[in-house]
N, C-alpha and C positions, 0 to 999 in steps of 0.2 A: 436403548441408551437413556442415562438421567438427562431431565432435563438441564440440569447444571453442567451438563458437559459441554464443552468448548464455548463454554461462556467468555470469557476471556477479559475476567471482573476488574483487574488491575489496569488494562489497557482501556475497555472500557470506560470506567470513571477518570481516571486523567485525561483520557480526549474530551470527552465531553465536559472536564469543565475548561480547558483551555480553550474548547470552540465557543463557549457560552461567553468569556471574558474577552474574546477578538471578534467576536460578532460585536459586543456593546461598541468596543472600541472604535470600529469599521463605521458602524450605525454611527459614531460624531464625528467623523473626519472626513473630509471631500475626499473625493475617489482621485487616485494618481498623488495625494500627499505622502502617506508612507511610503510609497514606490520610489518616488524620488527621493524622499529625505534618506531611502537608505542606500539607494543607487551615489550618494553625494560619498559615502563612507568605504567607496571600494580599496582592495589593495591586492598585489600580485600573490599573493597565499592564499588571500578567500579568494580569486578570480580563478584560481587552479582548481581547489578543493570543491568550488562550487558547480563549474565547468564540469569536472567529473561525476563526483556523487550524482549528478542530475541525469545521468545517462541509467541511473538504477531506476530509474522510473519509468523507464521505455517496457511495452507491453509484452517487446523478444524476451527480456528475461523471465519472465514467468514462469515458460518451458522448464527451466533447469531446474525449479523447486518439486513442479509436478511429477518429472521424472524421477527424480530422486525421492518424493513421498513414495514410489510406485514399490521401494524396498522397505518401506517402512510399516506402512499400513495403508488397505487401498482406500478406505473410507476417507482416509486424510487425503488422496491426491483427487476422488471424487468431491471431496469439498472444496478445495481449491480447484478444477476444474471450472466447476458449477460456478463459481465467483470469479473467478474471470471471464466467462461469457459472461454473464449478468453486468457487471463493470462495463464492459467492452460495448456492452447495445445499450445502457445508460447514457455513456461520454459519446458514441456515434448519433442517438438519437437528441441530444443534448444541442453537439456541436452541428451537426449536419441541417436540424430539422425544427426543434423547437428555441432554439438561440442562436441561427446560423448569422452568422455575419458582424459578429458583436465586436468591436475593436480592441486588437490587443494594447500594452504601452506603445508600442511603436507609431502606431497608427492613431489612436485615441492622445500621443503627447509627442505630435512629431513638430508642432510651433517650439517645443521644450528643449533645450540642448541639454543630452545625458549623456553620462559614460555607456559603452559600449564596452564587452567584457570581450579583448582579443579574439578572434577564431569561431565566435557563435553569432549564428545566423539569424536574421529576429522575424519571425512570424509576425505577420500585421491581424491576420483575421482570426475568426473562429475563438475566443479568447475559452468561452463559458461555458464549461466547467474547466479546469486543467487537469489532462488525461494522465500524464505522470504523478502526479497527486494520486489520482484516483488509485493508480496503480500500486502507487507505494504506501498507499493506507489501506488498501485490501489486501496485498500481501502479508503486513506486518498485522491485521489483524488476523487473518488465518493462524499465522503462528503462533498468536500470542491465544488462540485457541487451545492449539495444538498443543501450549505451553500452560495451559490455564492452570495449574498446579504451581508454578513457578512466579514470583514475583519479577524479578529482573531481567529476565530474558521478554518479558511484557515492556518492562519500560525501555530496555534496548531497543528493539523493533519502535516503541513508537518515538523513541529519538532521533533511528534514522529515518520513519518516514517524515518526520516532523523537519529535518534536516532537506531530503528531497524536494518537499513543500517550499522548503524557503528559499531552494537554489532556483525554482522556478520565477520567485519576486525580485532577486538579488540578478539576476540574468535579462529580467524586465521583459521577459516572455509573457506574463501571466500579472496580473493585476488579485492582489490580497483576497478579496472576493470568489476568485476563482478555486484557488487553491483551497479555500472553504469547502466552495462546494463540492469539489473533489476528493474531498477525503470524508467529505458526509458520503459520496457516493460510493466512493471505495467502502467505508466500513457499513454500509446500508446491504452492498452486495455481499459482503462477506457476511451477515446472517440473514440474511435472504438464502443464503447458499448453505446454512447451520441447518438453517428450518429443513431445507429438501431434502439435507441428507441426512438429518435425525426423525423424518416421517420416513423416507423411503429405501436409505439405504444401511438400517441400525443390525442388521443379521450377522450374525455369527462368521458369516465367509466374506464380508467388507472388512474383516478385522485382520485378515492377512494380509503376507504381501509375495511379492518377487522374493525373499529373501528367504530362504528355508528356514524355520526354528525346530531344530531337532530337539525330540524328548529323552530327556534320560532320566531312566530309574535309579534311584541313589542307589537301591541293593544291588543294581548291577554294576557300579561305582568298583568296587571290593575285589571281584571275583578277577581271577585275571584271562587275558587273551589268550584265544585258543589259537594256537602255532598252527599254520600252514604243513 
């Protein structure tokens, strides 16, 4: 494989300058200020929209993409394999062990009266890194691998992980910060997961898939079917 393959240049350069321009951002503003000022702007459309899209970032979904690379090409669903483990023992070794106990909005701003978004449950602990983040930005960088020829289907994917992200601050699960580092994690795993399967699994027979591609010779295009 080129090294250039599933680079994923478009998606790439736009995350990273929006992380570099909300990292400054973050860097001057006391922690819990944007939380609130955006939590003060709720309304029953973004309370729906946000409520749902945030369930795309749960780590169940993953399955369906894997399985479904599994007819497309195998190297694709071995690279999103490989990044979701990777992801998954990042945010657990994160959450569990090197930031265990870090408070989320609920807890870190419970002297604060906020809205509460109908029907969502609010996590007090464990805030750092946010695992749906991670999720939804390792996903959509896979794709936009997978896409790396394509401009728009790049900025697609990282609009809705970018969308996921924000449903996590808008929900007041997750403090700005997090979310950061959750999608640096997420797109960290996903070429961390380029690297392994472009040293180890570039062969000829990762390139299939579950899905049969029959060959056909033009010259035998022409000629016609032999009757029974």
């Amino acid at each position: 494989m080129r090294k250039k393959k599933y680079s994923a240049p478009v998606f790439a350069y736009l995350y990273f300058q929006i992380l570099i321009v909300l990292l400054v951002l973050l860097l001057r503003t006391e922690k819990g200020t944007l939380e609130l000022w955006i939590n003060s702007y709720h309304n029953v459309p973004s309370d729906i929209f946000f409520k749902n899209i945030t369930h795309l970032g749960d780590g169940i979904i993953l399955i369906a993409p894997i399985l479904v690379l599994l007819f497309v090409r195998y190297s694709y669903t071995i690279l999103l394999t490989w990044a979701t483990l990777i992801h998954m023992l990042v945010v657990v070794l994160c959450k569990r062990i090197l930031f265990h106990g870090i408070p989320r909005p609920a807890e870190y701003l419970a002297d604060i009266p906020f809205y509460t978004v109908p029907g969502v449950s609010l996590h007090h602990w464990n805030s750092f890194p946010s695992g749906h983040t991670a999720s939804a930005f390792m996903l959509a960088c896979i794709l936009s691998m997978i896409f790396s020829k394509k401009v728009w289907p790049q900025i697609i994917f990282l609009l809705t992980a970018i969308l996921i992200g924000f449903s996590r601050v808008y929900l007041m699960q997750h403090f700005f910060m997090d979310v950061l580092a959750g999608s640096l994690a997420g797109v960290w795993s996903a070429f961390a997961a380029r690297w392994i399967t472009l040293s180890f699994f570039s062969s000829k027979k990762y390139r299939r898939s579950l899905y049969p591609k029959r060959k056909v010779i033009l010259q035998d295009l022409g000629q016609p079917q032999a009757s029974a």
